[in-house]
C-alpha positions as a Markdown table, in Angstrom:
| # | Residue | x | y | z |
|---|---|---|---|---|
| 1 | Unk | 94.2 | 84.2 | 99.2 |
| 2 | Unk | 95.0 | 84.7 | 95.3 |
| 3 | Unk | 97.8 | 82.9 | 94.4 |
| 4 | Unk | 100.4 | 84.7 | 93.6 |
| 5 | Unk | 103.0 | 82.3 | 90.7 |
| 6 | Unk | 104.0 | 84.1 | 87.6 |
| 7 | Unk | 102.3 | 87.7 | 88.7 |
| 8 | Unk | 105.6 | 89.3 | 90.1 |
| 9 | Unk | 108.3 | 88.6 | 87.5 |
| 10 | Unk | 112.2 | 89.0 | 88.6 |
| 11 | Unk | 113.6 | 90.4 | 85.4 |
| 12 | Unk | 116.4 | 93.2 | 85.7 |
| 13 | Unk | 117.0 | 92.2 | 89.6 |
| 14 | Unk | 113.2 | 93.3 | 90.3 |
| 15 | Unk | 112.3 | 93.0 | 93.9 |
| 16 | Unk | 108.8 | 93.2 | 95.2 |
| 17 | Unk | 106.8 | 94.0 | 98.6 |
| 18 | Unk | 103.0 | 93.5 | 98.4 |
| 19 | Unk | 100.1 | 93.3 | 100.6 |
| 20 | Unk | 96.3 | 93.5 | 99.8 |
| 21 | Unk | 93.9 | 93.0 | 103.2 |
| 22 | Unk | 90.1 | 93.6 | 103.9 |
| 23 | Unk | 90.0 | 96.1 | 106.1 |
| 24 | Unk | 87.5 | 94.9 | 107.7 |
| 25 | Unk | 87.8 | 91.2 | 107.5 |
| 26 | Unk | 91.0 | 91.6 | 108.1 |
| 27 | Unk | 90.8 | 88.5 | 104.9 |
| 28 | Unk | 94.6 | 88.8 | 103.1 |
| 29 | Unk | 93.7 | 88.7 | 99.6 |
| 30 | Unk | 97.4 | 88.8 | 97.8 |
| 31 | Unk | 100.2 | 88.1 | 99.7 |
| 32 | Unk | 104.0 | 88.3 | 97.9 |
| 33 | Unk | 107.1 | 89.0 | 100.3 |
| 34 | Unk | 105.2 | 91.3 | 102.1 |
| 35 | Unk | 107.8 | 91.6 | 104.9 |
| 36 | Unk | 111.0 | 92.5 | 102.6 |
| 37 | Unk | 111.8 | 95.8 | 103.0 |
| 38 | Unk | 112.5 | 98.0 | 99.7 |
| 39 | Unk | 113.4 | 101.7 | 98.4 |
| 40 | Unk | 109.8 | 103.5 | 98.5 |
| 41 | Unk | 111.0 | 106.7 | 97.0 |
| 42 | Unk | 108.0 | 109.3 | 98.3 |
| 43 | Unk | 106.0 | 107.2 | 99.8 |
| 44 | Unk | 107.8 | 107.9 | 103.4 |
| 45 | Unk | 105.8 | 111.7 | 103.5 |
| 46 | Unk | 103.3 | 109.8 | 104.4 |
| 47 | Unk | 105.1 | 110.2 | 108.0 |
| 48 | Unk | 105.7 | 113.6 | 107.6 |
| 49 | Unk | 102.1 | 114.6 | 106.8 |
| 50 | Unk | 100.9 | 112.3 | 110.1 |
| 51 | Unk | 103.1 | 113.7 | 112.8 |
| 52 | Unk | 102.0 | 117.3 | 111.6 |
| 53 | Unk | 98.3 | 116.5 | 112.0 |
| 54 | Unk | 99.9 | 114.3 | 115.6 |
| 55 | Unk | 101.2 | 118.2 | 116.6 |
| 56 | Unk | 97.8 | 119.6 | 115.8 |
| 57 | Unk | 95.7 | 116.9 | 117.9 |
| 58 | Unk | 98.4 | 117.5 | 120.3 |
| 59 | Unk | 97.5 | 121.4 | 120.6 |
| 60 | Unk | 101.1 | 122.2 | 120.3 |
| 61 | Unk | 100.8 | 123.2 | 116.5 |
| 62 | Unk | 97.9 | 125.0 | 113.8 |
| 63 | Unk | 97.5 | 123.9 | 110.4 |
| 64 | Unk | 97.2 | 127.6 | 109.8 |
| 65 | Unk | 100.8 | 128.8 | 110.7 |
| 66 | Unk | 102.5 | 130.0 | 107.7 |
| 67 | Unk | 105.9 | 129.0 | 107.2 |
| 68 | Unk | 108.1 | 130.4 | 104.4 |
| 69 | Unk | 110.1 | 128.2 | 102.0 |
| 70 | Unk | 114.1 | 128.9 | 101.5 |
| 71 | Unk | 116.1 | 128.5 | 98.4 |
| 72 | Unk | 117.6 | 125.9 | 99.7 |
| 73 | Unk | 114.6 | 123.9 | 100.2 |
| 74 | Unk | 113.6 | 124.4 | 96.2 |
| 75 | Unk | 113.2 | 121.0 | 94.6 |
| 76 | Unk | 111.5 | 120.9 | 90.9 |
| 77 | Unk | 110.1 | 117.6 | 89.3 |
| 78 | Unk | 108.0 | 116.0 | 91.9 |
| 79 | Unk | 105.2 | 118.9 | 93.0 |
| 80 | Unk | 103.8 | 122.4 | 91.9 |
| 81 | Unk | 105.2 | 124.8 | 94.4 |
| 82 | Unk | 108.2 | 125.5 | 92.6 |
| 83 | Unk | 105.9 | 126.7 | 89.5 |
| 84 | Unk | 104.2 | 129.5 | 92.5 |
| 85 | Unk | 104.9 | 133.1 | 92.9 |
| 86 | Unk | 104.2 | 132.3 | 96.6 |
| 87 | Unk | 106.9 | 131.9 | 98.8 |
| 88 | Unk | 104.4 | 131.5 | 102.5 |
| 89 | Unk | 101.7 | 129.2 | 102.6 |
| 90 | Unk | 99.8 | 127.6 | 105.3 |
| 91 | Unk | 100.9 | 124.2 | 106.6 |
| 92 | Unk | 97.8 | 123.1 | 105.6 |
| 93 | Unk | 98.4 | 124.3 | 102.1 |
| 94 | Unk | 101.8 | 122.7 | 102.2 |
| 95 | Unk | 100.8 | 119.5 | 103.6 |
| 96 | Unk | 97.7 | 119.4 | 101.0 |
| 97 | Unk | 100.2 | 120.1 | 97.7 |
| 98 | Unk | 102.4 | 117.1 | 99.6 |
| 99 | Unk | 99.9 | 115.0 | 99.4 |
| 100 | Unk | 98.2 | 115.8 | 96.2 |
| 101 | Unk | 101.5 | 116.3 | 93.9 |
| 102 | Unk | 103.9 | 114.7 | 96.4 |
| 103 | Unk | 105.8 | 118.4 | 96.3 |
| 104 | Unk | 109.1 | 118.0 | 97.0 |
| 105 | Unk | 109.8 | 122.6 | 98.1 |
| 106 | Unk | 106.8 | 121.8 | 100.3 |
| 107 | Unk | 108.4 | 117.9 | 101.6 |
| 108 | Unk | 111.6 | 120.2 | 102.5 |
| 109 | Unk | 110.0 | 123.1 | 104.1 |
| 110 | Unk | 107.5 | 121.1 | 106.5 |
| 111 | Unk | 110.3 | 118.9 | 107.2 |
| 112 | Unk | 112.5 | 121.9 | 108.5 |
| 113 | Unk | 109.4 | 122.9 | 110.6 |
| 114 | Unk | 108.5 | 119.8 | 112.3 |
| 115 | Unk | 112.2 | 118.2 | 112.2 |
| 116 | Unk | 113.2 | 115.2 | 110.5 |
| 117 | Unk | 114.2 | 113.4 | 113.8 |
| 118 | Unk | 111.0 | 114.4 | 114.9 |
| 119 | Unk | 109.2 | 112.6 | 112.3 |
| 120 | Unk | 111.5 | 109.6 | 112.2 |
| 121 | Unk | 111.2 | 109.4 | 116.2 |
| 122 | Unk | 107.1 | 109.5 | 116.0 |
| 123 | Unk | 107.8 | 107.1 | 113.0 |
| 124 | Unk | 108.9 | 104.4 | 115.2 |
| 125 | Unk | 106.7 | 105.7 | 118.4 |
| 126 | Unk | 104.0 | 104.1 | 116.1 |
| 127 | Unk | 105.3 | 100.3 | 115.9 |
| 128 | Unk | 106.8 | 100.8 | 112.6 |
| 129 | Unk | 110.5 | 99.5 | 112.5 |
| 130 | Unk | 110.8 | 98.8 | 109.1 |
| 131 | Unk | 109.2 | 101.5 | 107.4 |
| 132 | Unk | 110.7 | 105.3 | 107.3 |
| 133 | Unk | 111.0 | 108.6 | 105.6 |
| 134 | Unk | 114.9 | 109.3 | 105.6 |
| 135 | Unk | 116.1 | 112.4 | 104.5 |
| 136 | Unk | 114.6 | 115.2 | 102.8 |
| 137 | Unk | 114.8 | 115.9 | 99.2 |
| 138 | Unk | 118.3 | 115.9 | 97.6 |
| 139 | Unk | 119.5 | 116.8 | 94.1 |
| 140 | Unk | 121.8 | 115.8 | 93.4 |
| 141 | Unk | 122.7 | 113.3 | 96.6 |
| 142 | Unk | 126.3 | 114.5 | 98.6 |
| 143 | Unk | 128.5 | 112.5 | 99.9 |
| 144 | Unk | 127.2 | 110.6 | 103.3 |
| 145 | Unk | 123.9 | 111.6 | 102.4 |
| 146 | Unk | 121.3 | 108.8 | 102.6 |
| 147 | Unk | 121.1 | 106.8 | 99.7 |
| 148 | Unk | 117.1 | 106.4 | 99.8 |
| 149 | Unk | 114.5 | 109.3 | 100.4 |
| 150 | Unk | 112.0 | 106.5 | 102.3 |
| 151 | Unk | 112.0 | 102.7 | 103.0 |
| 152 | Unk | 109.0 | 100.4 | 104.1 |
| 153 | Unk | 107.6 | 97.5 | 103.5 |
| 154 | Unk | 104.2 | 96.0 | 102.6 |
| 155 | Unk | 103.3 | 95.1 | 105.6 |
| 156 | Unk | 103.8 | 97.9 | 107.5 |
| 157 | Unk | 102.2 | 100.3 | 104.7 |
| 158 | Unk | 99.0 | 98.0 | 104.5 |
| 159 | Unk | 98.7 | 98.5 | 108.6 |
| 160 | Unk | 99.6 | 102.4 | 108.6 |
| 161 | Unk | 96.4 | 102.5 | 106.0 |
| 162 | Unk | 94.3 | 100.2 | 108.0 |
| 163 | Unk | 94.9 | 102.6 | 111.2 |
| 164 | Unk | 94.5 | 105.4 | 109.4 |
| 165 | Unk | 91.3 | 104.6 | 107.9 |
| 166 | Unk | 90.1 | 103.4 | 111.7 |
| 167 | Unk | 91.4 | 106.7 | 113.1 |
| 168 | Unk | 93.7 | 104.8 | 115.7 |
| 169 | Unk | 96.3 | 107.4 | 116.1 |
| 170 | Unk | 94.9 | 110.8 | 115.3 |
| 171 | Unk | 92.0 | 112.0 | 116.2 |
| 172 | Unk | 88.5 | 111.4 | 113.6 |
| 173 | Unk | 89.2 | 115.1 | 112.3 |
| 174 | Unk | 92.7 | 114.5 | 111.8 |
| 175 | Unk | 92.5 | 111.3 | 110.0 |
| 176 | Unk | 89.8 | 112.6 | 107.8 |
| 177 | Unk | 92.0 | 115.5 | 106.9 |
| 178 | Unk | 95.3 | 112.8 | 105.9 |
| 179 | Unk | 92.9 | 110.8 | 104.0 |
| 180 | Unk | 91.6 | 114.2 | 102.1 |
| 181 | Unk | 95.1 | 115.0 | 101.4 |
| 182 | Unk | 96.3 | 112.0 | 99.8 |
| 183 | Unk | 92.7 | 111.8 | 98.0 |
| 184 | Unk | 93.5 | 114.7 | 96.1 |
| 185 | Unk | 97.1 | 112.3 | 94.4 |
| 186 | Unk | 97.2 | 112.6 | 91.3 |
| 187 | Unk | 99.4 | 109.6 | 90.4 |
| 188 | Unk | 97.4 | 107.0 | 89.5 |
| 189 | Unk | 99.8 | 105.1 | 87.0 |
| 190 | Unk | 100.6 | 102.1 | 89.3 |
| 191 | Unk | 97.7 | 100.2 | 90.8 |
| 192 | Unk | 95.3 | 102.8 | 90.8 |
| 193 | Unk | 95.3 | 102.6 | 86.9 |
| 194 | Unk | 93.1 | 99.9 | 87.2 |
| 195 | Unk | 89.7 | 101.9 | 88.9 |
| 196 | Unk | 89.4 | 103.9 | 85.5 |
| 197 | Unk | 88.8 | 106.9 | 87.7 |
| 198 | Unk | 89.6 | 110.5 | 87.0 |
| 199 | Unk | 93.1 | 111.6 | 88.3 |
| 200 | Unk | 92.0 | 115.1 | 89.2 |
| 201 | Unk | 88.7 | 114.2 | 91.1 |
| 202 | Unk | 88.2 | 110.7 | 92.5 |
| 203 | Unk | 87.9 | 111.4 | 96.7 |
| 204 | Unk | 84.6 | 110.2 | 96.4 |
| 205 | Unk | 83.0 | 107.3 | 94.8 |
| 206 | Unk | 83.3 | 107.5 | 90.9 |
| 207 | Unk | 82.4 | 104.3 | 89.2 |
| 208 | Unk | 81.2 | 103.0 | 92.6 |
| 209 | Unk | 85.2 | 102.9 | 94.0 |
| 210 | Unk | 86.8 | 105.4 | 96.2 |
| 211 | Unk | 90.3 | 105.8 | 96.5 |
| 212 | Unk | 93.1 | 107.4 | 98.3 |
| 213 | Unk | 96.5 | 106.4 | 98.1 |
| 214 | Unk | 100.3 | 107.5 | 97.8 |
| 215 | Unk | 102.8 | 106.8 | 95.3 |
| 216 | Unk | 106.8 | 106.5 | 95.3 |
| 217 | Unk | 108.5 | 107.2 | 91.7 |
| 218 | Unk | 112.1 | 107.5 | 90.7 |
| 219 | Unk | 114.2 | 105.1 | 87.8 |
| 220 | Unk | 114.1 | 102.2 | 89.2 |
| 221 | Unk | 111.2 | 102.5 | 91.9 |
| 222 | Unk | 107.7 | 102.4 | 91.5 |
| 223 | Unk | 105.6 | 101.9 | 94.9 |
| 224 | Unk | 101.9 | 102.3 | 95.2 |
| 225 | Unk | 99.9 | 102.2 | 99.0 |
| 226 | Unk | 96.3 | 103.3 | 99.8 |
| 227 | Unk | 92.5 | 102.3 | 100.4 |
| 228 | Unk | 90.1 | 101.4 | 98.0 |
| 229 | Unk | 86.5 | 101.1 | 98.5 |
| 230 | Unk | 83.5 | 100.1 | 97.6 |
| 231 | Unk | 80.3 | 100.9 | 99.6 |
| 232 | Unk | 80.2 | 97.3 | 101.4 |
| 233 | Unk | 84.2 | 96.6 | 101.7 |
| 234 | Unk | 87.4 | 98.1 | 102.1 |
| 235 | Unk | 90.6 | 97.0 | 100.9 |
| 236 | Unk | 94.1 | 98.7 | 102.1 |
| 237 | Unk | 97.0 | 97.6 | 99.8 |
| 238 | Unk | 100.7 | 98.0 | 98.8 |
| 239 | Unk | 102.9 | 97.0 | 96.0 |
| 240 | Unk | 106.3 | 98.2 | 95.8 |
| 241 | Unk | 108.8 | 96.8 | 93.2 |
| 242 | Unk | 112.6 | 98.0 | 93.0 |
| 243 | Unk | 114.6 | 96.8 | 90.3 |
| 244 | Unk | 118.7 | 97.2 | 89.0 |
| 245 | Unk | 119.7 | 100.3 | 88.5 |
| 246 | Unk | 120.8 | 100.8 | 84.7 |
| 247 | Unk | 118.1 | 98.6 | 83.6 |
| 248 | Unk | 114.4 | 99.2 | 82.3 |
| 249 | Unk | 112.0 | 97.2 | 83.6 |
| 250 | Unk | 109.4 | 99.8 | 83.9 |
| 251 | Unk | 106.9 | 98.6 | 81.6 |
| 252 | Unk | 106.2 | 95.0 | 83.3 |
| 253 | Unk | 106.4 | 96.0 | 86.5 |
| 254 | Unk | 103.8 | 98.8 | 86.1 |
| 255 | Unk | 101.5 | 95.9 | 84.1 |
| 256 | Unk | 101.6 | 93.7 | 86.9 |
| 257 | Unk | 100.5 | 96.5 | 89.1 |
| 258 | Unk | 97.9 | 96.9 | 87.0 |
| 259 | Unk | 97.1 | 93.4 | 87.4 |
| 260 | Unk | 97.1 | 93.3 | 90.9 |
| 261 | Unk | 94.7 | 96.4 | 90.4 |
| 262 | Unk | 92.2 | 94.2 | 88.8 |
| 263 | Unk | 92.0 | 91.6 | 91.1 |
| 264 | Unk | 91.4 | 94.0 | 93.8 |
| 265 | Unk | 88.8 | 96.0 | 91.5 |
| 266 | Unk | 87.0 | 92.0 | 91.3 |
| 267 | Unk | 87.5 | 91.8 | 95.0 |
| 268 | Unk | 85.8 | 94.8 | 95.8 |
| 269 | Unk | 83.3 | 94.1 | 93.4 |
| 270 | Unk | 82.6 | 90.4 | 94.3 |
């Protein structure tokens, strides 16, 4: 296991959760606090998108309904669906713009669809006890509301990858389909900086790596979880840092990312 001393600094309070393992192997190849449970920002959708595709193994639900946002579910920043003259989509459609653009209108809507007890329910159905997606998307946050859109930890991240990739809770289709979705993120400031790949097009190999992953940003989050692969080895990760709110310490948290980026871009590449 790389060692880990001096990669993960503590300026401005920063906390971290990470987790790199060979799919595979099962070898861990960075290891830092991996239990500790932190803020995860959007990462948690990650839920929400697998107990949709759970309802449509299930029978009970089609990725082809249409549902129809509300005003009230109309979130800007985060996502594209705001900036569309269409109000119905597909859930497919919705699920797809969650996972490429992390779209908060479309986080909202689904989550009004499917219910967020639902989702929190399956959540913990699947062994995951430290690890959830909270609320739904809140601007600004009222009283009593939770304080945190998601929570996880690195280790239970790294295994939701590692079944995902194996297909051990959804059907082959349906994993394929959650892996397509979050191939198509376009965040790939964190750890993902390090593959050099394209942002727009890189579920396939590019470079000889193929990645999909999902990413959790607000002031003083950054959180980063996927699969990365070669064509002889796989290599599900997390990082997640949360630092002091009030305080910047943006720019060396997102360079040791990238760090831990390159030693999994030499792992795979070993």
């Amino acid at each position: 296991m790389e060692a880990m001393s001096g990669l993960f600094p503590d300026a401005h309070g920063t906390r971290w959760s990470v987790l790199a393992v060979d799919v595979d192997s099962g070898e861990e190849l960075l290891r830092h606090d991996a239990a500790r449970v932190l803020d995860t920002a959007s990462i948690g959708k990650v839920f929400l998108l697998h107990r949709l595709l759970a309802e449509a193994d299930a029978g009970t639900r089609s990725l082809e309904d249409r549902v129809t946002r509300r005003p009230v579910e109309w979130m800007d920043n985060s996502g594209l669906w705001y900036l569309l003259q269409a109000d119905s989509l597909s859930l497919y459609d919705a699920a797809a713009l969650v996972g490429a653009v992390s779209d908060n209108a479309a986080t909202n809507t689904l989550c009004r669809v499917i219910g967020l007890d639902t989702v929190q329910e399956h959540t913990r159905s699947l062994g995951y006890v430290d690890s959830a997606l909270d609320d739904v998307v809140r601007w600004p946050l009222p009283p009593g509301a939770p304080r945190t859109l998601s929570h996880a930890s690195a280790e239970e991240l790294v295994r939701f990858v590692m079944r995902t990739a194996r297909a051990e809770d959804l059907s082959p289709a349906s994993a394929d389909t959650l892996q397509r979705w979050l191939g198509a993120g376009m965040d790939l400031s964190m750890v993902a900086s390090a593959f050099g790949l394209d942002p727009l097009a890189h579920y396939f190999f590019d470079r000889g790596i193929w990645l999909w992953n999902k990413t959790g940003t607000i002031s003083n989050v950054r959180a980063d979880a996927g699969l990365v692969m070669s064509g002889e080895r796989r290599i599900a990760y997390a990082v997640l840092a949360n630092w002091r709110r009030g305080a910047d310490a943006r720019d060396g948290v997102l360079a040791s990312m990238r760090e831990v980026g390159d030693r999994i871009r030499a792992s795979l590449q070993a």
